[in-house]
MDTraj code that builds the backbone (N, CA, C; nanometers):
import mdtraj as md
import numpy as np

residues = "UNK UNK UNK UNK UNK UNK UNK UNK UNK UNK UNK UNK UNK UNK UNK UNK UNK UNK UNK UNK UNK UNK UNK UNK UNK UNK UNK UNK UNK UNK UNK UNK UNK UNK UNK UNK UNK UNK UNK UNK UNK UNK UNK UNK UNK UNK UNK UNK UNK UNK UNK UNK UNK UNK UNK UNK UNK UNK UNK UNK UNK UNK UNK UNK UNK UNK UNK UNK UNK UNK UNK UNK UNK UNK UNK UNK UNK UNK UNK UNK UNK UNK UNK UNK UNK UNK UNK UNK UNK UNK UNK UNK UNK UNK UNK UNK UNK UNK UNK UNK UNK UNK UNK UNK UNK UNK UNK UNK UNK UNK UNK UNK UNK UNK UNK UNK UNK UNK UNK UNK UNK UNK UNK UNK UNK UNK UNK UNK UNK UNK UNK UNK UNK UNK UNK UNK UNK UNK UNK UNK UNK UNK UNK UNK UNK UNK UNK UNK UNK UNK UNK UNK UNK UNK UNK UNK UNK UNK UNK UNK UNK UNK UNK UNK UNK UNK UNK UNK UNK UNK UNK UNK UNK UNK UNK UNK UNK UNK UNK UNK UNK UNK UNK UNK UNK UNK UNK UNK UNK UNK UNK UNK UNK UNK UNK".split()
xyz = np.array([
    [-1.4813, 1.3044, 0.1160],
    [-1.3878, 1.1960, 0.1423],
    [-1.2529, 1.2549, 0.1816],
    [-1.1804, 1.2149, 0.2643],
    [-1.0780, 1.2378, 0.2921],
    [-0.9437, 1.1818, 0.2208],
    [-0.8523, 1.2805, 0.2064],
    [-0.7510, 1.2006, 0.0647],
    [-0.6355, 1.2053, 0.0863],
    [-0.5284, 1.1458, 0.0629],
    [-0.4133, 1.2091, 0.1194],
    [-0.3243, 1.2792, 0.0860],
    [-0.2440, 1.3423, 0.1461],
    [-0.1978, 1.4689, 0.1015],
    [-0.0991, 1.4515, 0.0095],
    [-0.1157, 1.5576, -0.0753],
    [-0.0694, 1.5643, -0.2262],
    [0.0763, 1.5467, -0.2531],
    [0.1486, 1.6254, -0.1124],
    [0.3092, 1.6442, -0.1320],
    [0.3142, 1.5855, 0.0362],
    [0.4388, 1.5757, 0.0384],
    [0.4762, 1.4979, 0.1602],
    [0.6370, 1.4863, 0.1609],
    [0.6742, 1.5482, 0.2540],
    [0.8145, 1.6016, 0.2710],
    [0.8942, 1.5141, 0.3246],
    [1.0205, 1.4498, 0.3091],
    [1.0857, 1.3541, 0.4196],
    [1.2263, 1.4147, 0.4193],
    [1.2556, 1.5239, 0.4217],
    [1.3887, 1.5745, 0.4207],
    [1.4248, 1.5967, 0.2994],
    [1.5310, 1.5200, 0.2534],
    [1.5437, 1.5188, 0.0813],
    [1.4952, 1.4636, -0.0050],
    [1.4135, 1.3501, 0.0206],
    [1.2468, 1.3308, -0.0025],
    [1.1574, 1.3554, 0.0066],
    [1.0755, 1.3376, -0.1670],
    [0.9963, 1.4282, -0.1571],
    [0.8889, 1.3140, -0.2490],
    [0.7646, 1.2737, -0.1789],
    [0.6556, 1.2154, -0.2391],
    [0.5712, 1.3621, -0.3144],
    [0.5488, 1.3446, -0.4173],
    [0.4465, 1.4519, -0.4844],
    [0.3543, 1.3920, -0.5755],
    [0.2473, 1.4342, -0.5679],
    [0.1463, 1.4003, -0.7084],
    [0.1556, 1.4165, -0.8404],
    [0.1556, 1.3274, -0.9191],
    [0.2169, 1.3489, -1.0411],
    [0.1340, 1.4652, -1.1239],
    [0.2140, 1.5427, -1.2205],
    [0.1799, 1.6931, -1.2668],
    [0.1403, 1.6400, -1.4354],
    [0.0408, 1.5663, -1.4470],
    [0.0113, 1.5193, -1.5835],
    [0.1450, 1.5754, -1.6818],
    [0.0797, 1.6070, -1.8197],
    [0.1891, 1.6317, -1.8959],
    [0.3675, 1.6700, -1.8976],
    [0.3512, 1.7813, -1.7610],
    [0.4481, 1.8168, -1.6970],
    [0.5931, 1.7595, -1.6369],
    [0.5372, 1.6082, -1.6157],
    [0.6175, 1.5292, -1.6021],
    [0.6502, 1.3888, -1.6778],
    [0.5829, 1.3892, -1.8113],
    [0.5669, 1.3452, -1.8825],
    [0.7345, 1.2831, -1.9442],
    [0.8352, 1.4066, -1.9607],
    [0.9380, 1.3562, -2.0548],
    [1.0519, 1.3226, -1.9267],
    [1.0450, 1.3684, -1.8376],
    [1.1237, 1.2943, -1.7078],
    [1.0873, 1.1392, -1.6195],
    [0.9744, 1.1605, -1.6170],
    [0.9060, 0.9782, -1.6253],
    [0.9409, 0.8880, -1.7207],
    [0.8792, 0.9473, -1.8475],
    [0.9896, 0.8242, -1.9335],
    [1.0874, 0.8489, -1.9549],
    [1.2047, 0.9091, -1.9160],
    [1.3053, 0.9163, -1.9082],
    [1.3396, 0.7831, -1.8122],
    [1.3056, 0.8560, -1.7125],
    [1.3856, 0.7437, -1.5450],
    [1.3060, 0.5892, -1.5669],
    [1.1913, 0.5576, -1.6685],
    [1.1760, 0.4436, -1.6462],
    [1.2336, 0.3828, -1.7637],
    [1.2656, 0.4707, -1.8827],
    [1.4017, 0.4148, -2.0317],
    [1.4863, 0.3494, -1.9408],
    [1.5389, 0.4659, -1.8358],
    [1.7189, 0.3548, -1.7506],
    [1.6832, 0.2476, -1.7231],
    [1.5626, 0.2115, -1.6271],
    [1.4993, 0.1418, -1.5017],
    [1.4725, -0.0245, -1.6063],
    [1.4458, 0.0438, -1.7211],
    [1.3917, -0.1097, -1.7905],
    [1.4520, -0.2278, -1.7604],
    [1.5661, -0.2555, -1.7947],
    [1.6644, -0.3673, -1.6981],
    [1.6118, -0.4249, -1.5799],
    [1.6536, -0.2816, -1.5003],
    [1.6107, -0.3215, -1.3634],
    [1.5025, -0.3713, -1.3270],
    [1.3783, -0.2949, -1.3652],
    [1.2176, -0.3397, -1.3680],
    [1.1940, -0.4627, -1.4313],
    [1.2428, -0.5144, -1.5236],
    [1.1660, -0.5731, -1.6463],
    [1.1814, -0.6976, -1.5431],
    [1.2258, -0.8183, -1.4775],
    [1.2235, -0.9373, -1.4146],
    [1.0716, -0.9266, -1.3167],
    [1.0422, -0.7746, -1.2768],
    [0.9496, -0.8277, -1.1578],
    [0.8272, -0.7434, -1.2258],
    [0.8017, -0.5948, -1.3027],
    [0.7320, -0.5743, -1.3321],
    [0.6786, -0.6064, -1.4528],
    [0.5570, -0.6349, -1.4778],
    [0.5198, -0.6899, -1.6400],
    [0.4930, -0.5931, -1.7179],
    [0.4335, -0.4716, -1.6194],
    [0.3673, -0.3171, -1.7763],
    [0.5117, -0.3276, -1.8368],
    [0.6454, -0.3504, -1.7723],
    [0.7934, -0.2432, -1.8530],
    [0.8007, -0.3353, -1.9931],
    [0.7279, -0.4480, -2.0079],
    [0.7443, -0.4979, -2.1643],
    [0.6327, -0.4156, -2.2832],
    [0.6034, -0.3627, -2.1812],
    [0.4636, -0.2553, -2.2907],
    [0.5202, -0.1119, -2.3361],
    [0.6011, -0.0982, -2.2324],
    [0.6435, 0.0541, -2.2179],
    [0.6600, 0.1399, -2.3158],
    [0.5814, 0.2354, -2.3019],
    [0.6411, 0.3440, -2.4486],
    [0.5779, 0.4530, -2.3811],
    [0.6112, 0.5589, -2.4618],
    [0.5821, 0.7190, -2.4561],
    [0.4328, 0.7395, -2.4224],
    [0.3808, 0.6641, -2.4852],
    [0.2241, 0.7135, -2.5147],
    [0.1800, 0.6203, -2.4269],
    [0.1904, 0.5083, -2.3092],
    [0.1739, 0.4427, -2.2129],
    [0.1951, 0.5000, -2.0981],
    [0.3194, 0.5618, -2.0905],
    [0.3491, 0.6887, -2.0013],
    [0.2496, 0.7946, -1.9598],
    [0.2316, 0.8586, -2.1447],
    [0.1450, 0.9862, -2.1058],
    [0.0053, 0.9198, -2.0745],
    [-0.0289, 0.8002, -2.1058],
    [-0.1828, 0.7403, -2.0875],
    [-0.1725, 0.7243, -1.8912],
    [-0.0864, 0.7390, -1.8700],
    [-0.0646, 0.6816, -1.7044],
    [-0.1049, 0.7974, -1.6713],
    [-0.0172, 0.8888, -1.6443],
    [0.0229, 1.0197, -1.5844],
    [-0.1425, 1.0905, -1.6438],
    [-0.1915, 1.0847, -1.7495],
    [-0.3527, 1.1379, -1.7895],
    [-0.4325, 1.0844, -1.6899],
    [-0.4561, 0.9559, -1.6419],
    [-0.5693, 0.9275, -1.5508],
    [-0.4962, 0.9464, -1.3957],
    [-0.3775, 0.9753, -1.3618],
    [-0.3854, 0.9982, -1.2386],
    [-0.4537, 1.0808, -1.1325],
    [-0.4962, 1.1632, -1.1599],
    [-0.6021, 1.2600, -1.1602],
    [-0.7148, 1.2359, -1.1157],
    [-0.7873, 1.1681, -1.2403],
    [-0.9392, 1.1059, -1.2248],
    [-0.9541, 0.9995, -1.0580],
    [-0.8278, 0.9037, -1.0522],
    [-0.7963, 0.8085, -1.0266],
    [-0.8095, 0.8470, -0.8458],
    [-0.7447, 1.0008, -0.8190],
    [-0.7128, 1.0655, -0.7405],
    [-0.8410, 1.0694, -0.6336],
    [-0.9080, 1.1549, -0.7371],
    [-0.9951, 1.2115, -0.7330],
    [-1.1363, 1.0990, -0.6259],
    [-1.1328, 0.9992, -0.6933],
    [-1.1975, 0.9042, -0.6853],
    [-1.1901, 0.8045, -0.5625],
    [-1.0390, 0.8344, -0.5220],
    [-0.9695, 0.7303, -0.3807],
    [-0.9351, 0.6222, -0.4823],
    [-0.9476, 0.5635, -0.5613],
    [-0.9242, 0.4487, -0.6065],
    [-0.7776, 0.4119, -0.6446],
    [-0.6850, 0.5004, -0.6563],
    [-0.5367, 0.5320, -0.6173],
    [-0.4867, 0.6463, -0.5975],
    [-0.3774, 0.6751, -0.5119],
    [-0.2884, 0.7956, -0.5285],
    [-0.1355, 0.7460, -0.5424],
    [-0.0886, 0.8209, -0.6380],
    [0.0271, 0.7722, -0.7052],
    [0.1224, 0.8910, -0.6870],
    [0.2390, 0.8800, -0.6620],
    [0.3219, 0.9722, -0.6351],
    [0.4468, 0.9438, -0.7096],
    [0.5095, 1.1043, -0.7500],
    [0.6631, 1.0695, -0.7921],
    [0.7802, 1.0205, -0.6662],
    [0.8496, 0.9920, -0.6709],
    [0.9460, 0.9887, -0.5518],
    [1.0410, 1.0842, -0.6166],
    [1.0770, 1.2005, -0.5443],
    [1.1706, 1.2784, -0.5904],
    [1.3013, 1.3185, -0.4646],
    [1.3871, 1.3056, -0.5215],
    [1.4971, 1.3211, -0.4570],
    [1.6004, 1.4398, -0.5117],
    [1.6073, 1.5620, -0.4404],
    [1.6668, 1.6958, -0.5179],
    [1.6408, 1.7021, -0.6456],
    [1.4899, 1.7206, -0.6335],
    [1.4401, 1.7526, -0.7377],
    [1.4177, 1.6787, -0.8533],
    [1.4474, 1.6143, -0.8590],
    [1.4778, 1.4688, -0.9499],
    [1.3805, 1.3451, -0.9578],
    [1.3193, 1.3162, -1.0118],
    [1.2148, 1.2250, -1.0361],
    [1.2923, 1.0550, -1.0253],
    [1.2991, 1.0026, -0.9137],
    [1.3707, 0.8680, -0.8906],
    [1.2817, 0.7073, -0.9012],
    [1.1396, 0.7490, -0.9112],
    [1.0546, 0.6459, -0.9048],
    [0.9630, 0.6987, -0.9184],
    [0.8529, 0.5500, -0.8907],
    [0.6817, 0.6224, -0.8462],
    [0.6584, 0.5209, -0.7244],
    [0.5579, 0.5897, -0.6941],
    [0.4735, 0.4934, -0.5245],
    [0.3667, 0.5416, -0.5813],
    [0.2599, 0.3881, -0.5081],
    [0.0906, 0.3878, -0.4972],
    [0.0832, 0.3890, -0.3816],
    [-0.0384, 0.4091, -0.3564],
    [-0.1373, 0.3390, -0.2687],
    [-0.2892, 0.3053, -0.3503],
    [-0.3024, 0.2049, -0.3418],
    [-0.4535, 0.1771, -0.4286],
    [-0.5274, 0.0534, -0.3594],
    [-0.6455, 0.0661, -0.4651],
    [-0.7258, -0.0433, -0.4340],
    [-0.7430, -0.1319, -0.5343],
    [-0.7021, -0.2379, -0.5435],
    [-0.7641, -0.3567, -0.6790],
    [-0.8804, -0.4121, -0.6481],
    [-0.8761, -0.4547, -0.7605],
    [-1.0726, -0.4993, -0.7711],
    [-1.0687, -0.5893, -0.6781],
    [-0.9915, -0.6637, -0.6204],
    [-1.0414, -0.7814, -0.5346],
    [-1.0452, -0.7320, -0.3898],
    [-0.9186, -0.6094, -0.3516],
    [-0.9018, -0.5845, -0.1938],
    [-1.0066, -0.4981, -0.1982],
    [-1.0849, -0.5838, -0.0656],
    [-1.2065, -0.5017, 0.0029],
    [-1.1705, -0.3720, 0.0040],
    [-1.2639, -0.2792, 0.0745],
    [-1.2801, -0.1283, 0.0855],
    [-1.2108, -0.0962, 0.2395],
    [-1.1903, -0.2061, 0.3152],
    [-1.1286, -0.1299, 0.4197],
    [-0.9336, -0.1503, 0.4264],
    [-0.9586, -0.1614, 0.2820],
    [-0.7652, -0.2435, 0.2487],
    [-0.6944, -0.1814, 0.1349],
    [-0.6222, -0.1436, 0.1415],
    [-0.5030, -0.0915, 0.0487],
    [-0.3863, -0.1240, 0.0701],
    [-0.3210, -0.1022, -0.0597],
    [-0.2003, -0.2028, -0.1230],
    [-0.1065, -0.0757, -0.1470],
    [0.0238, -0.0983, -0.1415],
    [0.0983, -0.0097, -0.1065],
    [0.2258, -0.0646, -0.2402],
    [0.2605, -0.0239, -0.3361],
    [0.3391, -0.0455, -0.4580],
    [0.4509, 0.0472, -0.4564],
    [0.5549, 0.0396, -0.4828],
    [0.6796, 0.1309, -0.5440],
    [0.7839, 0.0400, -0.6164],
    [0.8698, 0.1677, -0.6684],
    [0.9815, 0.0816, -0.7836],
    [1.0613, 0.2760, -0.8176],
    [1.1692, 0.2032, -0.8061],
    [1.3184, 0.2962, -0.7713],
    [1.4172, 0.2747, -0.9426],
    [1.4036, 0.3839, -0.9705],
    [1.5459, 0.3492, -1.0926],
    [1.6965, 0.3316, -1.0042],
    [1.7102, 0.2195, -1.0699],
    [1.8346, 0.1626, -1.0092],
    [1.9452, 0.2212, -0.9506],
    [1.9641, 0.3299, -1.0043],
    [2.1185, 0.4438, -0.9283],
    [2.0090, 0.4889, -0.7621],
    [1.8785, 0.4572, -0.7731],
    [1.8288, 0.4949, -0.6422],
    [1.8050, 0.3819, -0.5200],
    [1.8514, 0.2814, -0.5535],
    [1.8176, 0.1710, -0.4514],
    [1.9341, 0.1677, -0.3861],
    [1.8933, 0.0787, -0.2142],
    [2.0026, 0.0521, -0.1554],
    [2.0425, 0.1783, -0.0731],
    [1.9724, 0.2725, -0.0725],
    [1.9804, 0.3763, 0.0248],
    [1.8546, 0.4610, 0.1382],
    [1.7364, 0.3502, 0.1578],
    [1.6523, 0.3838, 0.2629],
    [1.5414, 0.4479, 0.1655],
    [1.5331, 0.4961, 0.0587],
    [1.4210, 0.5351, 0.0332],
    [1.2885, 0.5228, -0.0181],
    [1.2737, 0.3650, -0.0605],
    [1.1973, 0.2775, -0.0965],
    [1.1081, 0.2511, 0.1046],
    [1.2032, 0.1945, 0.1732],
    [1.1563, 0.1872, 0.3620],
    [1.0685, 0.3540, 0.3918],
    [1.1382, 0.4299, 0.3611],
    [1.0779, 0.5536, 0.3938],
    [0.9702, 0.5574, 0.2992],
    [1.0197, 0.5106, 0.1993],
    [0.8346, 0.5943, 0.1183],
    [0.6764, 0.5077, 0.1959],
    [0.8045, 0.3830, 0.1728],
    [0.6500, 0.2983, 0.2214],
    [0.6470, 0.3082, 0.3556],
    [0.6978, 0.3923, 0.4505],
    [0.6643, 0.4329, 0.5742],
    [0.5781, 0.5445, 0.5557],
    [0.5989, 0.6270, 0.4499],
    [0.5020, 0.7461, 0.4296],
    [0.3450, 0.6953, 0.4388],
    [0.3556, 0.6046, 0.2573],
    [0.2026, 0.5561, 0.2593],
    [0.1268, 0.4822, 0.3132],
    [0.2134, 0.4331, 0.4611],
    [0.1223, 0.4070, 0.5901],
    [0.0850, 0.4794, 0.6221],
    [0.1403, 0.5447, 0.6325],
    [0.1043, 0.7105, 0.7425],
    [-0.0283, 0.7268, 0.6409],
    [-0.0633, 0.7550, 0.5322],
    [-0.1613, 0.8322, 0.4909],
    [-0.2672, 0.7190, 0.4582],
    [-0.2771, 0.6245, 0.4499],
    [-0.3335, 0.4909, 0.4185],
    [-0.4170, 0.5011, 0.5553],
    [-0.3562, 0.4748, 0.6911],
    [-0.4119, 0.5289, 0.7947],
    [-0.4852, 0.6667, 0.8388],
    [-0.4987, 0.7300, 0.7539],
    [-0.5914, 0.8506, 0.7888],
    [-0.7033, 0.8658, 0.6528],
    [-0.7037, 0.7772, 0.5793],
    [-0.8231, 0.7562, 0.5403],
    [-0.9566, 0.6821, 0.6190],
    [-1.0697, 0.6749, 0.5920],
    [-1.1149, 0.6535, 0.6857],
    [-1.1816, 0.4788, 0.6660],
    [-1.2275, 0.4285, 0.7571],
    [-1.2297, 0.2445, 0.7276],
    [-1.1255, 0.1805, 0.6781],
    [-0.9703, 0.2248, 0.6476],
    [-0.8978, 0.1509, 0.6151],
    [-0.8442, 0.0601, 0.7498],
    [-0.8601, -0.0335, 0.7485],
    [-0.7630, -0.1512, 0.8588],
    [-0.6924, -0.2419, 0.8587],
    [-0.5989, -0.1973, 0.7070],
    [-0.4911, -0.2611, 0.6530],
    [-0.4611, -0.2346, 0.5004],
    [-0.3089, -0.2293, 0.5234],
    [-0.2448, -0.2073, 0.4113],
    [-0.1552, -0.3623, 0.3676],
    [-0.1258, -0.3757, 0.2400],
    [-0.0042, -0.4747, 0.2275],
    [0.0317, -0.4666, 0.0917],
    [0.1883, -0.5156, 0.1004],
    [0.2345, -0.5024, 0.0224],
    [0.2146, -0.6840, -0.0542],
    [0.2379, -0.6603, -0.1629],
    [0.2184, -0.7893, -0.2575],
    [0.3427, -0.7903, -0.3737],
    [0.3993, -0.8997, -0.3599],
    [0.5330, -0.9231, -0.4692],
    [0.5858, -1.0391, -0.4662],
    [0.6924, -1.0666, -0.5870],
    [0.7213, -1.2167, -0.5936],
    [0.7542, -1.2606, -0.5117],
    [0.8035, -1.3749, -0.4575],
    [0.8799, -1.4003, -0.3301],
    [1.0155, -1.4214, -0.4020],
    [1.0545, -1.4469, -0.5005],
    [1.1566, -1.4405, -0.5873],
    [1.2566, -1.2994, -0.5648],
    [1.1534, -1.2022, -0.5452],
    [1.2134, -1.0347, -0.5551],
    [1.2365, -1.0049, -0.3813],
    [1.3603, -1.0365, -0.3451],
    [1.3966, -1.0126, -0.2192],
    [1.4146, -0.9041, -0.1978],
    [1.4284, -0.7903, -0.2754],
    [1.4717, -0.6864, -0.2273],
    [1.3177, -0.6002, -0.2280],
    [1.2155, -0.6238, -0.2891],
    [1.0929, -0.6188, -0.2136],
    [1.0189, -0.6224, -0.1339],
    [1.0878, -0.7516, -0.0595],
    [1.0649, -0.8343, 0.0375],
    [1.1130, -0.7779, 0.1473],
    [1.2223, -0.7090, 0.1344],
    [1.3131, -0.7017, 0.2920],
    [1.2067, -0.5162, 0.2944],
    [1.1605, -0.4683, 0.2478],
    [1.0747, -0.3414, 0.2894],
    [0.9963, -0.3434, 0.4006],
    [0.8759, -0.4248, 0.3375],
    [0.7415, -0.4253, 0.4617],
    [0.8399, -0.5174, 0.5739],
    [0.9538, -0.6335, 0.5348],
    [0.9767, -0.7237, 0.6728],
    [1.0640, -0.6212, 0.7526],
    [1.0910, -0.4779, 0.6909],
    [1.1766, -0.3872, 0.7771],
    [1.0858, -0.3062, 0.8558],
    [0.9530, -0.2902, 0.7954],
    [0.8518, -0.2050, 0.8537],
    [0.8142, -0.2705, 0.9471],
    [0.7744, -0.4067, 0.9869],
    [0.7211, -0.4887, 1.0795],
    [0.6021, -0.4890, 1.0217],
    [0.5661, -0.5474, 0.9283],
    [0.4314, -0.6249, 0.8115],
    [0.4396, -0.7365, 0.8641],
    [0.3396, -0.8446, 0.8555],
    [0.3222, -1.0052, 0.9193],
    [0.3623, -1.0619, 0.7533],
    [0.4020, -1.1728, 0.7260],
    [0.4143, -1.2715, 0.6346],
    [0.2086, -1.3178, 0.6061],
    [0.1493, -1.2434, 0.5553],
    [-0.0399, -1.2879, 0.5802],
    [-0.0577, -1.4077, 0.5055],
    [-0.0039, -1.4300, 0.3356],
    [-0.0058, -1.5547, 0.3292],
    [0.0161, -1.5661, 0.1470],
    [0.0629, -1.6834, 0.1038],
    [0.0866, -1.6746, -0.0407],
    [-0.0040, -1.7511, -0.1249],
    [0.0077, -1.6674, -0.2643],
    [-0.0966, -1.7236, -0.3086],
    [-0.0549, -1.7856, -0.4576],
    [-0.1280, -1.8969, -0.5533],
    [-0.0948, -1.8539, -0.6537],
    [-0.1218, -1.7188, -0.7624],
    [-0.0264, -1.7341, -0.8566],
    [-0.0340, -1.5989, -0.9193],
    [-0.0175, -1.6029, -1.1013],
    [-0.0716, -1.5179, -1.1587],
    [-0.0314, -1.5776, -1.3190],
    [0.1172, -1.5130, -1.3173],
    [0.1852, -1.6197, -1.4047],
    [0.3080, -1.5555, -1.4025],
    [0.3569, -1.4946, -1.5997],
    [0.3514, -1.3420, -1.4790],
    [0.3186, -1.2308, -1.6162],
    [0.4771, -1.1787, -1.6363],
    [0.5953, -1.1972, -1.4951],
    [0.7165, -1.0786, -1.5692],
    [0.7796, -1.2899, -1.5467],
    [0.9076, -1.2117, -1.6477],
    [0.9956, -1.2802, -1.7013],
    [1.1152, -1.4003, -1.5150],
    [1.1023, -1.2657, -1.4439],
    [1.1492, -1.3532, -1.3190],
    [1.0622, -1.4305, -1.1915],
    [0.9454, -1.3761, -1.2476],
    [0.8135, -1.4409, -1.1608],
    [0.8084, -1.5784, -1.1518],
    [0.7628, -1.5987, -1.0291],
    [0.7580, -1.8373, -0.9990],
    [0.6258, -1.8179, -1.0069],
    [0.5151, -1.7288, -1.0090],
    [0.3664, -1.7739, -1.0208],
    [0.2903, -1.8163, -0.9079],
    [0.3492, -1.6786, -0.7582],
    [0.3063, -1.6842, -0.6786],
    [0.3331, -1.5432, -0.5784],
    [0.2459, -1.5166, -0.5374],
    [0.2370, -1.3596, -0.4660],
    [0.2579, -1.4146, -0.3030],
    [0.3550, -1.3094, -0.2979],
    [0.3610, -1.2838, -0.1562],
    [0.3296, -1.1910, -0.1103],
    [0.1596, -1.1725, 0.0226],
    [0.0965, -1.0614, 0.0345],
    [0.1907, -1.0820, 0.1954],
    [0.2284, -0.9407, 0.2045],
    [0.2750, -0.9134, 0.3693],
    [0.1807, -0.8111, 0.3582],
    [0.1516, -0.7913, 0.5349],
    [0.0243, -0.7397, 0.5874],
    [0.0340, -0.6458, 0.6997],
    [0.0059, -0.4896, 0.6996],
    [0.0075, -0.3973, 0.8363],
    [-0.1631, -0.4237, 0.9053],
    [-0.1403, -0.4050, 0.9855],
    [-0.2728, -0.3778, 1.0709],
    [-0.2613, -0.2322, 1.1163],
    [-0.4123, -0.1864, 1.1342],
    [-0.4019, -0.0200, 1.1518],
    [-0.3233, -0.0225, 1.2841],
    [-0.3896, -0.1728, 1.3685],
    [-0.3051, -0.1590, 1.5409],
    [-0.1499, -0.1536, 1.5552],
    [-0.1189, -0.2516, 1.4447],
    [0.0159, -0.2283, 1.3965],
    [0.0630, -0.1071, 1.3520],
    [0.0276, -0.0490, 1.2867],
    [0.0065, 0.0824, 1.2366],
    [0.0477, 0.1833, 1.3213],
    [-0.0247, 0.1954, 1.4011],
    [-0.0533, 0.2814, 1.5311],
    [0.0952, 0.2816, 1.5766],
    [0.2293, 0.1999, 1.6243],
    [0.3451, 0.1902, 1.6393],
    [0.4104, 0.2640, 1.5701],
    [0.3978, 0.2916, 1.4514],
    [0.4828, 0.4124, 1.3438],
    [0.4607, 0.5338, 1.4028],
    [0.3004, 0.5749, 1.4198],
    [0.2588, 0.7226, 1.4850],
    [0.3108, 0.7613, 1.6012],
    [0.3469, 0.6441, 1.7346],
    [0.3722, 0.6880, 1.8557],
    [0.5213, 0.6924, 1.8548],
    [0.6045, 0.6286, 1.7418],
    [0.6949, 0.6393, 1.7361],
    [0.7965, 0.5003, 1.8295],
    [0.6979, 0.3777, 1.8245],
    [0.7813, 0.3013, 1.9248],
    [0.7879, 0.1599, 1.8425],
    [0.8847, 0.0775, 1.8472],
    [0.9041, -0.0624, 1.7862],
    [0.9546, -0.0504, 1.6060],
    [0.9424, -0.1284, 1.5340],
    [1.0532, -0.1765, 1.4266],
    [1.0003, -0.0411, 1.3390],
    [0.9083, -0.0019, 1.3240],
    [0.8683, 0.0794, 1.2476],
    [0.9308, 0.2316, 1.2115],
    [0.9989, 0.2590, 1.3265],
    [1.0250, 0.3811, 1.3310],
    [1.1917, 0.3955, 1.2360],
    [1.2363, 0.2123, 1.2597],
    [1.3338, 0.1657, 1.2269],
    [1.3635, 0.2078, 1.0882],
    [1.5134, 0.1912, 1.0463],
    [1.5506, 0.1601, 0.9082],
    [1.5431, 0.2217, 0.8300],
])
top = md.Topology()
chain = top.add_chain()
for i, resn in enumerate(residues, 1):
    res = top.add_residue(resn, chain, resSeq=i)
    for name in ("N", "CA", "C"):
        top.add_atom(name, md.element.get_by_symbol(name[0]), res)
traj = md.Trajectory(xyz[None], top)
């Protein structure tokens, strides 16, 4: 199977595969600050603890291994600023993946959330049968929102949703790449290359 690559360079970004234990006390570190910030849109940050952490960072690996996600730190000079997916949930078919990230707050508001998820197109597309990625989030969480609508993602369609975090209305907004769409990031032409 073909997988995607482990590290991935963007200048002073830096997507890497998480180093199990290794990164263990700097992860929960940056997601202790982030709680605030996270806690309205994500629901795990009301679970959060040490040993949830190290239970994460333990199956990334297996998880890897498998295609069934690849999860990356977002690091910025060295510095652990977030995480990014790419995965599959039980419901998105096999030729579809979902594209996730979340920034500790001193890191937003400066392009690197647009760039990451410009990355895990790029590699989402060189797996093989994938013919679409999308991102999924509240419609409540605008600053979610303005990512894929910066990438040039379609609006695909909303759904209801259980409403699990504290700022959630109890409805998902899936925006949607096409690989043809896709294909515009690689040649380097239209919104994609943007932002």
């Amino acid at each position: 199977m073909d997988l995607p690559q482990r590290v991935i360079e963007l200048d002073e970004l830096t997507l890497r595969c998480f180093n199990g234990e290794a990164d263990l006390a700097e992860l929960f570190r940056v997601i202790e600050e982030s709680v605030e910030h996270l806690r309205p849109w994500m629901p795990w940050v009301a679970e959060h603890s040490r040993a949830k952490t190290a239970d994460f960072l333990a199956r990334r690996m297996d998880l890897w291994a498998s295609g069934e996600a690849f999860t990356y730190a977002i690091v910025v000079d060295g510095a652990i600023v977030g995480a990014c997916g790419l995965f599959r949930r039980g419901e998105t078919p096999d030729n579809g993946r979902e594209i996730g990230y979340w920034l500790h707050p001193a890191a937003t508001g400066r392009g690197l959330a647009t760039r990451t998820v410009r990355a895990l197109i790029e590699q989402a597309f060189r797996l093989p049968n994938v013919d679409y990625v999308e991102v999924v989030h509240d419609p409540a969480n605008r600053a979610s929102g303005a990512v894929p609508a910066r990438l040039g993602f379609t609006e695909h369609l909303r759904r209801p949703a259980e409403r699990l975090a504290p700022a959630g209305t109890g409805e998902d907004q899936i925006w949607r790449l096409t690989r043809s769409q896709g294909n515009i990031l690689a040649t380097g032409e239209g919104r994609l290359t943007r932002g």
